[in-house]
N, C-alpha and C positions, 0 to 999 in steps of 0.2 A: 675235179678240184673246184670248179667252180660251183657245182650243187651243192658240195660242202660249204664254201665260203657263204653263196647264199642263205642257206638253211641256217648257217651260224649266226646273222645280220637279221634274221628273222627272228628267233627263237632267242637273241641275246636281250634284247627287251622283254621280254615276258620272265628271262631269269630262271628258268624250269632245267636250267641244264648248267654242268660245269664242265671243262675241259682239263682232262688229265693225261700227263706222259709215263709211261715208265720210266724208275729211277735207272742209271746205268751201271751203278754198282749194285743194284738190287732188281733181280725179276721178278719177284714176288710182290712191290711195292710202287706208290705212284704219284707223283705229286702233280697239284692241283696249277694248271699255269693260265697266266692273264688271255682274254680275249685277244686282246691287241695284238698280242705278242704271239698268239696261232694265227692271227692274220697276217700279220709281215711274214710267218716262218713260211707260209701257205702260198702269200703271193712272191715269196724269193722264189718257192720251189717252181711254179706256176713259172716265172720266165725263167728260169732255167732249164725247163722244158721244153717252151719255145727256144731257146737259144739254139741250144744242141740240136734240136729239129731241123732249125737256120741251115746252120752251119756243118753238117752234117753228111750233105754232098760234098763239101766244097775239096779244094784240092789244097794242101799244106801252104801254100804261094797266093793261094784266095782266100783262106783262112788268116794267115797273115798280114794281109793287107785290112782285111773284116776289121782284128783285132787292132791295130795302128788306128786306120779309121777311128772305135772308137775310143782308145787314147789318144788320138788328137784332139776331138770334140769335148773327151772330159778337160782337155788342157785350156780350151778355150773357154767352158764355163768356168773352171776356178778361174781365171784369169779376170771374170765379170764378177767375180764375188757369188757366183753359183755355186756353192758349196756343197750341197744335198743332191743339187742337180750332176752336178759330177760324180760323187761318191758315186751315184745309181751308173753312169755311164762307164765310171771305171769296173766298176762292177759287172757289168757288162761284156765288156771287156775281157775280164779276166775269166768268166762263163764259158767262153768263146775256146778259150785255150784247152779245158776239159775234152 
């Protein structure tokens, strides 16, 4: 994943390449989507790879706690007006549960 992302960060300035998905109602078909927007899907997947890795030994009682942990922390940055910063924690979070 990460050769990808790089090679993408490389080659998106020069403009020489686009990035396309399969439709999902159609196999045959593809549409063309934003850089940006394969980067967040890339770096979601990217820690959600680590997460489950994380978490992966743990026992449902350490898993547990993992997950509370960081729903506590996302509590605390909304609570600071961290808004983004928590999404990502909550998020996290909920990774955890997978």
């Amino acid at each position: 994943m990460d050769d990808l992302l790089k090679f993408v960060d490389q080659n998106e300035e020069l403009g020489n390449f686009e990035i396309r998905k399969q439709k999902a109602n159609d196999k045959d078909s593809y549409e063309k989507i934003d850089t940006e927007e394969f980067k967040k899907k890339a770096e979601t997947q990217k820690k959600f790879q680590e997460i489950n890795q994380l978490v992966s030994d743990m026992t449902w009682a350490e898993r547990f706690e993992w997950v509370n942990q960081r729903k506590l922390k996302g509590n605390r940055q909304y609570s600071r007006g961290e808004i983004s910063e928590a999404m990502s924690t909550y998020l996290e979070a909920m990774m955890g549960l997978d």
